[in-house]
C-alpha positions as a Markdown table, in Angstrom:
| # | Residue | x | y | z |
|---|---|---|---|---|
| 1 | Unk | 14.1 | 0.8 | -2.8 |
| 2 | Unk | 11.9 | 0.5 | -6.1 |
| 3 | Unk | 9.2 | 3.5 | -6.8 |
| 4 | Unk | 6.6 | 1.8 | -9.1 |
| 5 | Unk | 2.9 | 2.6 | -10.2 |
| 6 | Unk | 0.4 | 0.5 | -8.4 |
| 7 | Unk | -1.4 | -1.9 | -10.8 |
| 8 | Unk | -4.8 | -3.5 | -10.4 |
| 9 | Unk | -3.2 | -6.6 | -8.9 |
| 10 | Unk | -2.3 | -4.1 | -5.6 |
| 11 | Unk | -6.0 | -3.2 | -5.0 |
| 12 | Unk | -5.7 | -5.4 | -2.0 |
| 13 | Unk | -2.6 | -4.1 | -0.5 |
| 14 | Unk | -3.6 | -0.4 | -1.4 |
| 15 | Unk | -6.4 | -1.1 | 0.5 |
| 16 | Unk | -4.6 | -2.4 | 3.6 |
| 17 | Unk | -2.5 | 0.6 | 3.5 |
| 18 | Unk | -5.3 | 3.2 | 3.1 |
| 19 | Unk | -6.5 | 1.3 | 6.5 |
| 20 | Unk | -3.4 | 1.4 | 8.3 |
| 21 | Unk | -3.0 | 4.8 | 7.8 |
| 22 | Unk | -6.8 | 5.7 | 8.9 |
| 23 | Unk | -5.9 | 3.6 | 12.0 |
| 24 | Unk | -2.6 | 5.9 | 12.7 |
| 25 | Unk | -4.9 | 9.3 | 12.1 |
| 26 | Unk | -7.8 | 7.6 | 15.1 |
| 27 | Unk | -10.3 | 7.6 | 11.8 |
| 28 | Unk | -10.4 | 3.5 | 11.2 |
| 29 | Unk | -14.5 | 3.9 | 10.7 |
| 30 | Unk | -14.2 | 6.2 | 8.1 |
| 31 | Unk | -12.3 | 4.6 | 5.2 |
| 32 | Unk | -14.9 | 2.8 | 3.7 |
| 33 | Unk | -13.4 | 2.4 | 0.3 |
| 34 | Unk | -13.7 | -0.6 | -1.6 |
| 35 | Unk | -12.2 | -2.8 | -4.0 |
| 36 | Unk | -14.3 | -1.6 | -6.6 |
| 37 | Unk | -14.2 | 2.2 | -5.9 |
| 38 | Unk | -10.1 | 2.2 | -5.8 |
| 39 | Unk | -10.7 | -0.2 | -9.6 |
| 40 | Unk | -12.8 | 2.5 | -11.1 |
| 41 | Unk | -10.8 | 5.7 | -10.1 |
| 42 | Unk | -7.4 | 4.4 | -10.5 |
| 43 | Unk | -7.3 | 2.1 | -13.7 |
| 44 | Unk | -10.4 | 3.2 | -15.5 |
| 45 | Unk | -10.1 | 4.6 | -19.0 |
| 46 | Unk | -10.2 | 8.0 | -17.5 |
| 47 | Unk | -8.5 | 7.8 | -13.9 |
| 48 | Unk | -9.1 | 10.0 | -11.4 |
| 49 | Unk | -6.7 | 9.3 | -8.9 |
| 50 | Unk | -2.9 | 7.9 | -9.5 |
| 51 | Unk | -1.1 | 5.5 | -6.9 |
| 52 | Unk | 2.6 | 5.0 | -6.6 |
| 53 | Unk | 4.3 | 2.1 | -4.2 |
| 54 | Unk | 7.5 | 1.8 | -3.0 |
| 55 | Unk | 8.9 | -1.3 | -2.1 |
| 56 | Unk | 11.9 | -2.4 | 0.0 |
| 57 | Unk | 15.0 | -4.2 | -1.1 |
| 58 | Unk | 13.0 | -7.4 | -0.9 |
| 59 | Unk | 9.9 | -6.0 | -2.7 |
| 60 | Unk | 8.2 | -5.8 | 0.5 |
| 61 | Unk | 5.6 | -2.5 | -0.1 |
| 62 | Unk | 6.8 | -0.1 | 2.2 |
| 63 | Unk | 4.4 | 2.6 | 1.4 |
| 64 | Unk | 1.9 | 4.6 | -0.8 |
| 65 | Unk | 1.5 | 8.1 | -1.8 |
| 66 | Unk | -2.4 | 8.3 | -4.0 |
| 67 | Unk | -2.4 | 11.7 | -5.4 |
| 68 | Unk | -4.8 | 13.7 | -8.6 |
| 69 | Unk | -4.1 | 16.2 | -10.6 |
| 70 | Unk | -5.9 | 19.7 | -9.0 |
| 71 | Unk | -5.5 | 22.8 | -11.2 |
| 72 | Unk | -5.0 | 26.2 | -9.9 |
| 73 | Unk | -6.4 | 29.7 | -11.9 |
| 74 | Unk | -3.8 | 31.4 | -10.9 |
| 75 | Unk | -1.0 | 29.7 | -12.2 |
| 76 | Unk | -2.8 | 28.8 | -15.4 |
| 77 | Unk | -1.4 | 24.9 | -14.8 |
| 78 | Unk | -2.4 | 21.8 | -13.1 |
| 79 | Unk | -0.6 | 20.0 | -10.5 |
| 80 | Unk | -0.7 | 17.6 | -8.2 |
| 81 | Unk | -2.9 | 17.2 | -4.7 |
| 82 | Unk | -1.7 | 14.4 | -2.7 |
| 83 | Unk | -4.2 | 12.6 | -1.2 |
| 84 | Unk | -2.4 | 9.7 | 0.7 |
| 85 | Unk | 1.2 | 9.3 | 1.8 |
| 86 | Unk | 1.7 | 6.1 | 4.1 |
| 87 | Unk | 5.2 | 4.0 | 5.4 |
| 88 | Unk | 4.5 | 1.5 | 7.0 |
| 89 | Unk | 5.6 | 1.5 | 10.6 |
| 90 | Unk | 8.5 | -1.0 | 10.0 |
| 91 | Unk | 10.1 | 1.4 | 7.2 |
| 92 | Unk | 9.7 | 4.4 | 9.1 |
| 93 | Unk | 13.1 | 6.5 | 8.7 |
| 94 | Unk | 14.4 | 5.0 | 6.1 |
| 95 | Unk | 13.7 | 7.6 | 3.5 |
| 96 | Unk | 10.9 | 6.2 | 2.2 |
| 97 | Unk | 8.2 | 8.7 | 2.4 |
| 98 | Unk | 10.9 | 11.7 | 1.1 |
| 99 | Unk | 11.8 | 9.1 | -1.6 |
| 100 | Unk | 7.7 | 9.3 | -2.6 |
| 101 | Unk | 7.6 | 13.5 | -2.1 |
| 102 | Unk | 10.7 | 13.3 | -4.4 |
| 103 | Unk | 9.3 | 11.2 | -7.1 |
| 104 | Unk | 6.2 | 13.5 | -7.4 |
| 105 | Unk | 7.7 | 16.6 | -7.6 |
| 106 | Unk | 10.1 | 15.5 | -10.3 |
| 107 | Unk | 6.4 | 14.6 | -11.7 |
| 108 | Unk | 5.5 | 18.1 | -11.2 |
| 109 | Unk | 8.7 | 19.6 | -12.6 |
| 110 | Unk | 9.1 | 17.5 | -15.5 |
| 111 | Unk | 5.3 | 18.5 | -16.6 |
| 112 | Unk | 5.4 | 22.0 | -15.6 |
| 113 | Unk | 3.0 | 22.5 | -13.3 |
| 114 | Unk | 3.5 | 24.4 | -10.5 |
| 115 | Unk | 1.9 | 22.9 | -7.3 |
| 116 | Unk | 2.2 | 20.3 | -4.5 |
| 117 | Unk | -0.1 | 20.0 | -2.3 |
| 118 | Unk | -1.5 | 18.1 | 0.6 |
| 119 | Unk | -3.1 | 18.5 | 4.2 |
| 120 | Unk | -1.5 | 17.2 | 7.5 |
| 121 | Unk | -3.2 | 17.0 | 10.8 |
| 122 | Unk | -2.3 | 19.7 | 13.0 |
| 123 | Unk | -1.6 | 16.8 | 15.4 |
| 124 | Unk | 0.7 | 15.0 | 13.4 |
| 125 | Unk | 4.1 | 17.0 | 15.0 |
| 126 | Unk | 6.7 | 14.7 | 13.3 |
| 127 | Unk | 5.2 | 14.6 | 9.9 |
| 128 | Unk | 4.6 | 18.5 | 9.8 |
| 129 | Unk | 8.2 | 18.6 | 11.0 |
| 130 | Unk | 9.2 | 16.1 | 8.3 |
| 131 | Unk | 7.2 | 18.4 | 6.0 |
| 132 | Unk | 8.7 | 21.5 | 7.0 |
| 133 | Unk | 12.4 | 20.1 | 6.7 |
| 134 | Unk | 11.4 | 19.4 | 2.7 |
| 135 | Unk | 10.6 | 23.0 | 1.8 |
| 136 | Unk | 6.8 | 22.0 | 2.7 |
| 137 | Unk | 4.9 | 25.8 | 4.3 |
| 138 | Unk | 2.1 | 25.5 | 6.0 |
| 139 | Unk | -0.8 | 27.5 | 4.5 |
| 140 | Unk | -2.1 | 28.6 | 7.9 |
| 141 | Unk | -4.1 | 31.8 | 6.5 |
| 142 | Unk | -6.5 | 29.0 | 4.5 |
| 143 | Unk | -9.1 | 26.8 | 6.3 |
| 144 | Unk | -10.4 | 23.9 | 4.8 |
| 145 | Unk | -13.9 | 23.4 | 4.5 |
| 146 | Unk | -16.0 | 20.1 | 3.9 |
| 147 | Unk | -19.7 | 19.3 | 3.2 |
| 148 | Unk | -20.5 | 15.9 | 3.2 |
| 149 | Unk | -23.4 | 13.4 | 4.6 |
| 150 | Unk | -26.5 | 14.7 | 5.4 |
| 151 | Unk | -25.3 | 18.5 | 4.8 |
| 152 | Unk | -24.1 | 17.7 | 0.8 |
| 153 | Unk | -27.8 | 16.2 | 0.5 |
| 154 | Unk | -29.7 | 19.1 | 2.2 |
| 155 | Unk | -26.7 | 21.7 | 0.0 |
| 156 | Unk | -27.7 | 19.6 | -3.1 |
| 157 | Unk | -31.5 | 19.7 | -2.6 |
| 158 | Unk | -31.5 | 23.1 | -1.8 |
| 159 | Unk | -33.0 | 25.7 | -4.2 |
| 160 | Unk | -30.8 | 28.6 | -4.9 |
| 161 | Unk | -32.7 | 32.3 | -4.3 |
């Protein structure tokens, strides 16, 4: 297997991965991504996401893992969220997706930062299992909290008292 960082000319298959893996989490209607959008934040001048493949033997692309760089206070260092981690079905327990979790923390550890992160659904068993067999804890005293839609217009109209 090859670990490589995508390039513009994977926008297509990047895409095709981001909606196979919203298929496998029931959530196909929300990735709404385009073309475009995954251009601008991952091979702009200033990028604000990063996206390594890995390809089989036969350069097939087996996978994605689409991570940024978060920073934390306490640690005083950045380091890295992951936003995306995807094998396709057909690679599945091959060591693929360890292959990408190893890749990025070596990135961690060789810049010294001191984070990697990422969210699972609490219904995904055999990846929180995978997870957990890598060192991975589950930060069970934090709960996540989004505003989006509707509520981040009515948040960002609001006037503050």
């Amino acid at each position: 297997m090859k670990i490589r960082n995508a390039d513009p000319g994977d926008i297509q298959v990047i895409l095709d991965l981001i909606r196979d893996l919203a298929i496998y989490e029931k959530e196909e209607d929300q990735a709404k991504a385009t073309a475009a959008q995954l251009e601008a934040a991952l091979f702009s001048s200033h990028p604000t996401a990063h996206c390594e493949l890995v390809e089989g033997d036969d350069g097939a692309i087996a996978g994605f893992a689409l991570w940024f760089k978060n920073y934390s206070t306490w640690t005083g260092t950045p380091g890295i969220y992951l936003e995306d981690l995807f094998v396709r079905p057909e690679f599945r327990g091959l060591g693929y997706g360890k292959a990408l979790l190893v890749h990025l923390a070596k990135k961690c550890v060789e810049n010294g930062w001191h984070r990697f992160q990422w969210w699972v659904l609490d219904w995904n068993e055999p990846s929180i299992e995978f997870y957990k067999s890598l060192g991975a804890v589950p930060m069970d005293e934090w709960t996540v909290f989004r505003v989006s839609g509707e509520a981040l217009h009515r948040l960002a109209n609001s006037q503050p008292k």
